[in-house]
Backbone as CSV, one residue per row, in Angstrom:
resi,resn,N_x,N_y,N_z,CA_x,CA_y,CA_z,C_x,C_y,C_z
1,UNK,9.017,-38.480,28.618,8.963,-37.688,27.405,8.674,-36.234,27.766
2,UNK,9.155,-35.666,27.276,9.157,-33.642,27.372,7.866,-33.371,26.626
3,UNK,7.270,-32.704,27.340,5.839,-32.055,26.455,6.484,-30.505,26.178
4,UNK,5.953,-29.895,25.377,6.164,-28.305,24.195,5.221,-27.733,24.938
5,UNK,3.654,-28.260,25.022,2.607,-27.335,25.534,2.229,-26.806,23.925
6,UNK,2.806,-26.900,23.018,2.267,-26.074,21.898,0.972,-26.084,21.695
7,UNK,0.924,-25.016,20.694,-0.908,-24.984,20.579,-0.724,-24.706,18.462
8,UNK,-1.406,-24.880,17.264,-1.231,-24.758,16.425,-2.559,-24.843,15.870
9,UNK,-2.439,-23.249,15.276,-4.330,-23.518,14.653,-3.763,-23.272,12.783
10,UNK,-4.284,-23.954,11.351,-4.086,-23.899,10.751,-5.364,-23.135,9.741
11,UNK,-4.704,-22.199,8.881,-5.732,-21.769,8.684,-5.949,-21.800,6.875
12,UNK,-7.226,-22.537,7.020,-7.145,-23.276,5.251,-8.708,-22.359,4.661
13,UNK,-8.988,-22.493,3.329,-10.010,-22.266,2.437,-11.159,-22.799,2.636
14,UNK,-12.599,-22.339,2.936,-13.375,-22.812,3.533,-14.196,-23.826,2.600
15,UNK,-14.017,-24.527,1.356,-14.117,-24.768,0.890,-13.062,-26.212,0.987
16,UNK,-12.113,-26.336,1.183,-11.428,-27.590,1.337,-11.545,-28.522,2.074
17,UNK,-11.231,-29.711,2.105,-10.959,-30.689,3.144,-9.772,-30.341,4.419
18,UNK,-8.972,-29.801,3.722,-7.234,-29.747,3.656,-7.170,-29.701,4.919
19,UNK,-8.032,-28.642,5.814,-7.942,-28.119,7.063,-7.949,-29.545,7.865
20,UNK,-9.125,-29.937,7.800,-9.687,-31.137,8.425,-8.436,-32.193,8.731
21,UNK,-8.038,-32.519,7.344,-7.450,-33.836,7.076,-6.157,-33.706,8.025
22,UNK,-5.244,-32.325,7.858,-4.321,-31.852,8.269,-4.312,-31.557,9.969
23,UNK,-4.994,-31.112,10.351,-5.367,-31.282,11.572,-5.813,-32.546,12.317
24,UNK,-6.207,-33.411,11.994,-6.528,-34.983,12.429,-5.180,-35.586,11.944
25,UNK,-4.347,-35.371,11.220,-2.849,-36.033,10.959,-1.801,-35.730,11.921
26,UNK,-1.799,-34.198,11.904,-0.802,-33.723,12.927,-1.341,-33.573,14.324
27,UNK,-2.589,-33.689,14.652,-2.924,-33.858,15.891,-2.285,-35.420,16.673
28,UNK,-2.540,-36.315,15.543,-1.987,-37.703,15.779,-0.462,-37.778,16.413
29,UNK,0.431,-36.435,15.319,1.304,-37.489,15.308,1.880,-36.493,16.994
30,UNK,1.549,-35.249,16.908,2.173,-34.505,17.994,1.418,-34.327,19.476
31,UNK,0.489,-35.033,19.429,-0.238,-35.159,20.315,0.641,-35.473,21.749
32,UNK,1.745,-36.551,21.759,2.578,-37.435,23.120,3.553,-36.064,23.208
33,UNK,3.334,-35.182,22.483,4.276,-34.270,23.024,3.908,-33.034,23.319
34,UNK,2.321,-32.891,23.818,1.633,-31.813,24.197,1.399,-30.848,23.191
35,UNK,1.233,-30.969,22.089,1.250,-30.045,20.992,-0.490,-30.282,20.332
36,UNK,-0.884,-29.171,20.466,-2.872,-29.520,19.876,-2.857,-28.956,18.639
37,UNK,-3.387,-29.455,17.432,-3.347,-28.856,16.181,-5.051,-28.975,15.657
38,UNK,-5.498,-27.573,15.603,-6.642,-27.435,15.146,-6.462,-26.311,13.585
39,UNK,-7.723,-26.534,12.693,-7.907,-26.063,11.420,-8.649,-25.182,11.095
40,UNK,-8.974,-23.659,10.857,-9.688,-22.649,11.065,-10.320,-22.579,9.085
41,UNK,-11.468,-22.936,8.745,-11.701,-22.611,7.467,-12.395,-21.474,7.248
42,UNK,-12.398,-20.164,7.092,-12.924,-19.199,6.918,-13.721,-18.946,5.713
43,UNK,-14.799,-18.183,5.323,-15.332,-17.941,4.489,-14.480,-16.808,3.707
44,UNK,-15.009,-16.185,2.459,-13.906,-15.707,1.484,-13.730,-13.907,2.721
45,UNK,-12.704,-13.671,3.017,-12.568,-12.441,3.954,-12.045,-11.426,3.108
46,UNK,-12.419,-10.449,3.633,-12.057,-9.075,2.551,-10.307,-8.711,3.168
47,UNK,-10.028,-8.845,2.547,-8.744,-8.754,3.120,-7.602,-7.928,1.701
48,UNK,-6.250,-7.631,2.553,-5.416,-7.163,0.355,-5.511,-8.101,-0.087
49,UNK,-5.430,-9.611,0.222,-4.971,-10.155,-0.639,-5.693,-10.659,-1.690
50,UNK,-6.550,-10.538,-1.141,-8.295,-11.389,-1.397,-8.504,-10.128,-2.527
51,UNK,-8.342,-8.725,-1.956,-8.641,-7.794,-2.705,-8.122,-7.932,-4.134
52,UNK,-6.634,-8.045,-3.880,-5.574,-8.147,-5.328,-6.003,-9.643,-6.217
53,UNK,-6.278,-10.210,-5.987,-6.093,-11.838,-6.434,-7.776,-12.449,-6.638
54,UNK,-8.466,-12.055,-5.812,-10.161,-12.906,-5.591,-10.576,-11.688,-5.931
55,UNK,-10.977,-11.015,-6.023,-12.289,-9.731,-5.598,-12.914,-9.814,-6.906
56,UNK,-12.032,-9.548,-8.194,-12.407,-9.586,-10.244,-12.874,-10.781,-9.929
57,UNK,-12.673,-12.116,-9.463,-13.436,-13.087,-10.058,-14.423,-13.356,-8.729
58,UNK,-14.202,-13.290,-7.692,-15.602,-13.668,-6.899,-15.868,-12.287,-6.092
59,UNK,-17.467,-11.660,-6.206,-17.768,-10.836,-5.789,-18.016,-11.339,-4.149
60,UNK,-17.075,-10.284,-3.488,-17.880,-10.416,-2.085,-19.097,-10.276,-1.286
61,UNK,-19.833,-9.765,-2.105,-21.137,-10.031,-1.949,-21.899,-10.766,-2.367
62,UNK,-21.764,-11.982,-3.615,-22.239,-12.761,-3.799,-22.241,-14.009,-2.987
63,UNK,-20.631,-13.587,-2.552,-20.721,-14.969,-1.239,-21.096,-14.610,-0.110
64,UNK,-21.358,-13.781,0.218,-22.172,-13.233,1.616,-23.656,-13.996,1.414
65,UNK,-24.123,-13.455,0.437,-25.362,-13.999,0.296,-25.642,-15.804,0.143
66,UNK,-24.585,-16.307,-0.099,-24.861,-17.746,0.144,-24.879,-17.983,1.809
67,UNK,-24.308,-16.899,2.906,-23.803,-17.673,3.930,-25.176,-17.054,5.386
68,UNK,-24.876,-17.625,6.007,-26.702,-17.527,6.729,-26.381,-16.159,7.292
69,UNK,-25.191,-16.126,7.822,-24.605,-14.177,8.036,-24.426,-13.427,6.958
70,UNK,-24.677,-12.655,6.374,-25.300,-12.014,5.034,-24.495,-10.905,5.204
71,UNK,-22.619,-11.091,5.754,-22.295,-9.890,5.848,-20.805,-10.710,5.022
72,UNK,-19.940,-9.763,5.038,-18.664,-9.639,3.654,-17.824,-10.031,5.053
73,UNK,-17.357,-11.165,4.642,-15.833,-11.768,5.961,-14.702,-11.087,6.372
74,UNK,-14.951,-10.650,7.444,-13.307,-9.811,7.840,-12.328,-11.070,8.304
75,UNK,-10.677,-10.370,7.986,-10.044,-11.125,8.729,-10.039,-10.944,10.191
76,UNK,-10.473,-9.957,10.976,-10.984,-9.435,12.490,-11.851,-11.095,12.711
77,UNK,-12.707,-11.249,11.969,-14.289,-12.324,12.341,-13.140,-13.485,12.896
78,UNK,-11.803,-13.725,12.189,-11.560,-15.270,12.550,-10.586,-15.160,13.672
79,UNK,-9.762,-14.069,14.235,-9.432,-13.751,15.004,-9.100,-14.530,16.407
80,UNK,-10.674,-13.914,16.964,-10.909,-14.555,18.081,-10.777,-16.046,18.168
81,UNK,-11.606,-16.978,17.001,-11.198,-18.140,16.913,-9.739,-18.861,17.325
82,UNK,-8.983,-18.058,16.353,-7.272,-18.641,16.388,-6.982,-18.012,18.159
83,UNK,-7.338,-16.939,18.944,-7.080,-16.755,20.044,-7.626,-17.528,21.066
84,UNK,-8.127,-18.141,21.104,-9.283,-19.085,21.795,-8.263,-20.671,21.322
85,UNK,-8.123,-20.838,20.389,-7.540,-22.462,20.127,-6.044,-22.409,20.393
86,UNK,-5.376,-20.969,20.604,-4.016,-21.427,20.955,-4.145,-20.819,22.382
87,UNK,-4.853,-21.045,23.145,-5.062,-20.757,24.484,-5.320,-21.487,25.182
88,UNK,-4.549,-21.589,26.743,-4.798,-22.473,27.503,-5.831,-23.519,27.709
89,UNK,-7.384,-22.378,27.392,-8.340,-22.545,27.427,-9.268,-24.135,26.633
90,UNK,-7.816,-24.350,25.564,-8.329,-25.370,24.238,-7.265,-26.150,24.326
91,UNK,-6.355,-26.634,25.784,-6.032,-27.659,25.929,-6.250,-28.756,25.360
92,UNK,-7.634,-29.044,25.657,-8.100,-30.606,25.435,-8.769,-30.516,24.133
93,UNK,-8.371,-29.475,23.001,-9.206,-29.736,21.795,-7.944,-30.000,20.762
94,UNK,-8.317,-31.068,19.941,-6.923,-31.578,19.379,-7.454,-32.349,18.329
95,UNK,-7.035,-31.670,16.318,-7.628,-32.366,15.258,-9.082,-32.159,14.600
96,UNK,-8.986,-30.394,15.263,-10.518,-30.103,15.179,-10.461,-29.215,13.733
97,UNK,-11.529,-28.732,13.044,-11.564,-28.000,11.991,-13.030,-26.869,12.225
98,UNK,-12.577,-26.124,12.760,-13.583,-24.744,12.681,-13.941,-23.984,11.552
99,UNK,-15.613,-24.324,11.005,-16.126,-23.027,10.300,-16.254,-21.650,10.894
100,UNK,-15.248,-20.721,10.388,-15.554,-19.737,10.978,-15.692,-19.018,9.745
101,UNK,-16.801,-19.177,9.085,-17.966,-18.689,7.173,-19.037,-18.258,7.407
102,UNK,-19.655,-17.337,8.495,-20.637,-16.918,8.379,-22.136,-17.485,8.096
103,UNK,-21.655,-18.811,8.287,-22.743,-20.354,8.080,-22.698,-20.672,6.185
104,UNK,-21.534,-20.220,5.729,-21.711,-20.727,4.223,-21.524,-22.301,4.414
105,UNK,-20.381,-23.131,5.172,-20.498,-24.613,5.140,-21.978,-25.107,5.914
106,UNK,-22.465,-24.403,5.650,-23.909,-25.171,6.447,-24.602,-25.957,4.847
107,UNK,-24.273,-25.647,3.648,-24.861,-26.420,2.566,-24.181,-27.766,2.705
């Protein structure tokens, strides 16, 4: 069988399952063909889009203050994460789901 080597980090709402579930499914099924699929859930990040669409209904500072890092989420913070899981380095990690929320999933 031909292995890809792929690497695939998915990046879901830190608040969902979705990441999790999705990453333990497709880790399954692409696994015999060298392909690692991990799930990045971020806390709410200041970002346009977040700006245009989230910002009127959830203040970014209100969710800072739920999260044990007491600072407003960049998309920079998750970055490194997704560079690190599609890297050689995260070979052997496969079906994983990373908080990268500033410790808000710690409730």
């Amino acid at each position: 069988m031909k292995t890809h080597e792929e690497k695939i980090a998915v990046v879901t709402g830190a608040a969902s399952g979705f990441g999790k579930e999705v990453s333990i499914g497709l880790a399954n099924d692409v696994a015999p063909f060298g392909i690692t699929v991990n799930a990045i859930s971020p806390t709410l990040s200041q970002t346009k889009g977040a700006d245009e669409q989230l910002a009127h209904i959830i203040p970014y500072d209100a969710v800072a203050q739920l999260q044990a890092i007491k600072e407003v989420g960049q998309a920079k913070d998750i970055v490194p994460t997704i560079l690190f899981l599609t890297s050689e380095d995260a070979r052997f990690i496969t079906g994983q789901n990373y908080a990268v929320d500033g410790g808000l999933a710690r409730y």
